[in-house]
matplotlib code that plots the C-alpha trace (Angstrom):
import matplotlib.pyplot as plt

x = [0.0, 1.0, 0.9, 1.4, 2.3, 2.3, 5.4, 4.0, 0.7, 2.7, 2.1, -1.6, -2.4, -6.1, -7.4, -11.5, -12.9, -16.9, -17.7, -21.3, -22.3, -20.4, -16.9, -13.8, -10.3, -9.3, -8.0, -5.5, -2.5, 1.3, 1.7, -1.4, 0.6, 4.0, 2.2, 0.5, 4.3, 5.6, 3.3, 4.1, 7.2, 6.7, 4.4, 5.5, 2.2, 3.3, 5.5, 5.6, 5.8, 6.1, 3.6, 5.5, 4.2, 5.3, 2.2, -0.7, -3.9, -5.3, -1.3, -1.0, -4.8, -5.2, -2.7, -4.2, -8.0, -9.8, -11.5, -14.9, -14.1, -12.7, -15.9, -18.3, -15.9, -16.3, -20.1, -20.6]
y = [0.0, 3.5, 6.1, 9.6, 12.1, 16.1, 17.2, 20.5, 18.6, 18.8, 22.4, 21.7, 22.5, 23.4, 24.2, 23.4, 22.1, 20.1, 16.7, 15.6, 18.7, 20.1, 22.1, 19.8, 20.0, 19.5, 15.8, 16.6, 17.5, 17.2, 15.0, 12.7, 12.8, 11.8, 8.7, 7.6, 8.2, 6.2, 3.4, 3.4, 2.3, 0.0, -1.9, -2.2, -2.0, 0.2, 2.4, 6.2, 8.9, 12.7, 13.7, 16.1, 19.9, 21.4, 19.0, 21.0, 19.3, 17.5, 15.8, 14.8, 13.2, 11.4, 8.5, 8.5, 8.4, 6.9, 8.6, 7.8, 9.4, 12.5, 12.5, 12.4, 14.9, 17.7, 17.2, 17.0]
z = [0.0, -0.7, 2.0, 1.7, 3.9, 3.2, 5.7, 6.3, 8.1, 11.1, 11.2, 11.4, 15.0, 15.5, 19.0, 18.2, 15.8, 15.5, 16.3, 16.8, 16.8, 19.6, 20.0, 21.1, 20.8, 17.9, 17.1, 14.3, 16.5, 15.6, 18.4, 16.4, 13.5, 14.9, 16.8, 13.7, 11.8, 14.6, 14.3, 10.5, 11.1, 13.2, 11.5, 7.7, 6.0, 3.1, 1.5, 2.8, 0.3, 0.0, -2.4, -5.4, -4.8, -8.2, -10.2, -11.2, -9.2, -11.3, -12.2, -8.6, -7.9, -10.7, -10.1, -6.3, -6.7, -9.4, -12.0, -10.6, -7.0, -8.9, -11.1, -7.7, -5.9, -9.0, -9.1, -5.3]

ax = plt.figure().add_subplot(projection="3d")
ax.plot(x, y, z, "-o")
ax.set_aspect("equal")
plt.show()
C-alpha cells in the first residue's frame, strides 16, 4: 500500500474544531501525527511517500484516486 504524507501537516495545529455537533479539541494535533508516523514504522504496511508539490492538481490526484471518485468529488 502507498501512504502519503504532506510534511507540512505537522504544522496543522487546530485548538476546536466540531464533532457531533459540539466544539472539542481538535484531534489533528502534531503529536497525532507523529504517533501515527511512529506506528508506520513499526508496523511495515506500506511504503511512505512525499507527495511532489510542483504538479498541477489535477497531475497529482489522478494516479491517487480513481476517476470515478474524482468525477463524484467535482459534481458533489
Amino acid at each position: 500500500m502507498k501512504i502519503f504524507h504532506n510534511t507540512h501537516h505537522a504544522q496543522h495545529a487546530g485548538r476546536q474544531e466540531m464533532f457531533r455537533g459540539r466544539m472539542v479539541d481538535c484531534h489533528e494535533v502534531p503529536e497525532r501525527l507523529q504517533h501515527v508516523l511512529d506506528e508506520l514504522a513499526r508496523r511495515p504496511v506500506g511504503s511512505l511517500h512525499v507527495p511532489a508539490t510542483n504538479l498541477p492538481l489535477d497531475d497529482a490526484l489522478h494516479p491517487v484516486h480513481s476517476a470515478d471518485y474524482l468525477d463524484f468529488l467535482a459534481r458533489a
